[in-house]
C-alpha positions as CSV (number, residue, x, y, z in Angstrom):
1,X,-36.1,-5.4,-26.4
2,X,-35.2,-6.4,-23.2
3,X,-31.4,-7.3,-22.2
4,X,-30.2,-10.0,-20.0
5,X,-29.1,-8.6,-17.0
6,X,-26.0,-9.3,-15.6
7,X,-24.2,-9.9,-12.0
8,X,-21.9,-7.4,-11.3
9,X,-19.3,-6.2,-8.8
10,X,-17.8,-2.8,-8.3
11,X,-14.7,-1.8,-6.7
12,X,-13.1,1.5,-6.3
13,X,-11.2,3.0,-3.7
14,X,-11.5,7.0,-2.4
15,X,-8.9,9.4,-1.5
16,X,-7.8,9.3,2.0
17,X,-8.3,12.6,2.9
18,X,-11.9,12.8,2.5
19,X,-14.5,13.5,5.2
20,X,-16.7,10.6,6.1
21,X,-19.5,12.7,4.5
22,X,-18.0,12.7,1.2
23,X,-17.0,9.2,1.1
24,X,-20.5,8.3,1.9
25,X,-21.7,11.3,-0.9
26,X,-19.7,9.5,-3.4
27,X,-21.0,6.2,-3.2
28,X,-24.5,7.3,-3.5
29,X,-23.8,9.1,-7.0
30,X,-22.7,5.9,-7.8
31,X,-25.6,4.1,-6.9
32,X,-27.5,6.8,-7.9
33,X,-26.1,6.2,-11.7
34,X,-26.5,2.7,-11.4
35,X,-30.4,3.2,-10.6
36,X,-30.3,5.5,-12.8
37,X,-30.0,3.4,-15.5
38,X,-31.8,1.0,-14.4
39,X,-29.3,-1.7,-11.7
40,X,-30.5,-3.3,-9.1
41,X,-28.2,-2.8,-5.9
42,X,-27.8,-6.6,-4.2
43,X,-25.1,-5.2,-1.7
44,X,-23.2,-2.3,-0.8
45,X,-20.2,-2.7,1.7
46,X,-18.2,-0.3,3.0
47,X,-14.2,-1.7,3.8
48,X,-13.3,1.7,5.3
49,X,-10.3,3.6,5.4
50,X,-7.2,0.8,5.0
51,X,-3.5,0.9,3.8
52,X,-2.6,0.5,0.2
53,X,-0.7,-2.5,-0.7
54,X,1.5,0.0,-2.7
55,X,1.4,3.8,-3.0
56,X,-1.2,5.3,-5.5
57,X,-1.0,8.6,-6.6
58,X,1.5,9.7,-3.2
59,X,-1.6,7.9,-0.8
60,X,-0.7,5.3,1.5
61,X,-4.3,4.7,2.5
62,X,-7.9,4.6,0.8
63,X,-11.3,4.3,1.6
64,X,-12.3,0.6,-0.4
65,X,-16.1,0.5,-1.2
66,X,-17.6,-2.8,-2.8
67,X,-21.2,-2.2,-4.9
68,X,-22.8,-5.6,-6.1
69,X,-25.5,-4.2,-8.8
70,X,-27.5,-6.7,-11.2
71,X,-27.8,-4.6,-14.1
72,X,-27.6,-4.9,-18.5
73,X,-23.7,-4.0,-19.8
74,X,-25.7,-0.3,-20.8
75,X,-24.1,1.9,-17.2
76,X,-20.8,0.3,-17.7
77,X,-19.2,2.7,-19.7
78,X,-20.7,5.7,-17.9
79,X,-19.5,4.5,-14.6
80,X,-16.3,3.7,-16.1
81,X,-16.0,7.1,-17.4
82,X,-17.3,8.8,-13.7
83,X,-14.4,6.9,-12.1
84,X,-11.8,8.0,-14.5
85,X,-12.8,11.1,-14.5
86,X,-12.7,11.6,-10.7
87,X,-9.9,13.2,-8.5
88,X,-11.5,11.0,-5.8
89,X,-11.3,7.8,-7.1
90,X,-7.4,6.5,-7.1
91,X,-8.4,2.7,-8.4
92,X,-11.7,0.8,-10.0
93,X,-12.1,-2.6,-11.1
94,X,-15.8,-3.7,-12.3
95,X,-16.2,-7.0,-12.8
96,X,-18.8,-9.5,-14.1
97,X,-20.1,-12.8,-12.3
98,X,-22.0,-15.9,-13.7
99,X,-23.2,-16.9,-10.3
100,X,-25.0,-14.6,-7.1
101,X,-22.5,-17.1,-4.8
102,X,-19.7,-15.9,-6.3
103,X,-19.8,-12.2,-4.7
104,X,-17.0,-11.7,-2.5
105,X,-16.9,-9.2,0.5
106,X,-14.7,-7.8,2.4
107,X,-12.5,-9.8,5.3
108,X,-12.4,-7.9,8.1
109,X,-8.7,-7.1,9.5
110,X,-7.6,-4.4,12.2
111,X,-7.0,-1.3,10.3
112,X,-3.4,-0.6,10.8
113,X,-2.7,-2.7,14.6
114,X,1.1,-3.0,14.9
115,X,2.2,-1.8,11.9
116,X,4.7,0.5,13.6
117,X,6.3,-3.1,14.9
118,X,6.1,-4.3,11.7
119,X,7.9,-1.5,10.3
120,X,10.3,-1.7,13.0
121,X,10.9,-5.7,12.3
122,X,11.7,-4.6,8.7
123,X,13.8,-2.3,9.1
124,X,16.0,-4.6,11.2
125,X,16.1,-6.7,8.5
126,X,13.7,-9.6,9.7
127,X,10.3,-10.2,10.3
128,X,8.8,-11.8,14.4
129,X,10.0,-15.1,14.9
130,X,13.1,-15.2,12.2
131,X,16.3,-15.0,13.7
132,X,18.4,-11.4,13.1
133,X,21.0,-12.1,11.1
134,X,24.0,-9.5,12.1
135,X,25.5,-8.0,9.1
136,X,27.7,-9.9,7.4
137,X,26.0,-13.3,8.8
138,X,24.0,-13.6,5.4
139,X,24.6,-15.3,2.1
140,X,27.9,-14.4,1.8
141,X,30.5,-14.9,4.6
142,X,32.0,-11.7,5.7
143,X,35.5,-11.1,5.1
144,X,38.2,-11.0,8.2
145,X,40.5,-8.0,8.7
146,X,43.3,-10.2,7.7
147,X,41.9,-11.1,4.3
148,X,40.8,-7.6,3.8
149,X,44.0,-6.0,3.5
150,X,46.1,-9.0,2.1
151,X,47.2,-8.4,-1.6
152,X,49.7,-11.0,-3.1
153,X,50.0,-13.2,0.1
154,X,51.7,-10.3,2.8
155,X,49.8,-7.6,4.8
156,X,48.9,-4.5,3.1
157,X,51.0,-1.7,5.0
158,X,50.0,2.2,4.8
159,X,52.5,5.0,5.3
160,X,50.3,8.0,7.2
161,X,51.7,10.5,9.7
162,X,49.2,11.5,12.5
163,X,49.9,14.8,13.9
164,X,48.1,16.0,17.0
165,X,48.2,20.0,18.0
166,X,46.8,22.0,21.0
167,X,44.3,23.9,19.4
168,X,42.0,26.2,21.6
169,X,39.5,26.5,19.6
170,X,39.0,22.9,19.5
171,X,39.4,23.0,23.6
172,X,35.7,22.9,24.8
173,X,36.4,22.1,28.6
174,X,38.0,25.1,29.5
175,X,35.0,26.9,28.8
């Protein structure tokens, strides 16, 4: 009985803290299972190390490999189970294709080239060529002093004392 085989694609991204050695050791157990059980590798691409679009498992980062394989559905489940099973592996997605011209790849983008500015950008609340918006010049207009402290149409008034003392301990010129 021999089974259709199938186009398939492969995804799974590796702990950022592994050497380049083990990166490269644990995609050849992978394709070692694959052969194992009788795939044909088409393609195997390496994305390298890249950031995360969210935080897996307290990484920021991940080494993404891609592994095109024609193969029957029969090392599916195995290497389903070898990716779950892995401390190395924080995400896998195996998916099937009709077509060979369907296989994507990676697109190559500069690993992590201005992010700092990015950051930076965000952090002032807007991103290169938006205007920065000064607090209080968003959605909602920002309220004057005047209006602040108004209650029933008259000036809010508060009754404090201030009392200011010669304290020497608080005197740090004359030492």
């Amino acid at each position: 009985m021999n089974a259709r085989k199938n186009i398939y694609e492969t995804i799974f991204v590796l702990h950022p803290e592994l050497t380049e050695e083990a990166v490269e050791t644990n995609i050849q157990s992978t394709v070692q299972l694959l052969e194992g059980k009788g795939a044909e590798i088409i393609r195997i691409d390496r994305g390298g190390k890249r950031r995360l679009a969210y935080v897996m498992r307290k990484q920021r980062y991940g080494y993404y490999n891609l592994i095109h394989f024609r193969a029957t559905p029969e090392p599916l489940p195995e290497l389903e189970r070898m990716y779950r099973l892995s401390e190395r592996v924080l995400r896998y997605l195996t998916v099937r294709f009709e077509k060979e011209e369907q296989l994507t790849g990676f697109t190559r983008v500069p690993d992590d080239e201005g992010r700092d500015e990015d950051r930076d950008d965000r952090r002032r609340g807007g991103r290169r060529g938006e205007p920065f918006h000064m607090r209080g010049e968003g959605r909602y207009p920002r309220r004057g002093a005047m209006e602040e402290g108004r209650s029933n149409g008259r000036a809010r008034t508060f009754d404090a004392a201030v009392t200011v003392t010669e304290d020497e301990t608080l005197d740090d010129e004359s030492e």
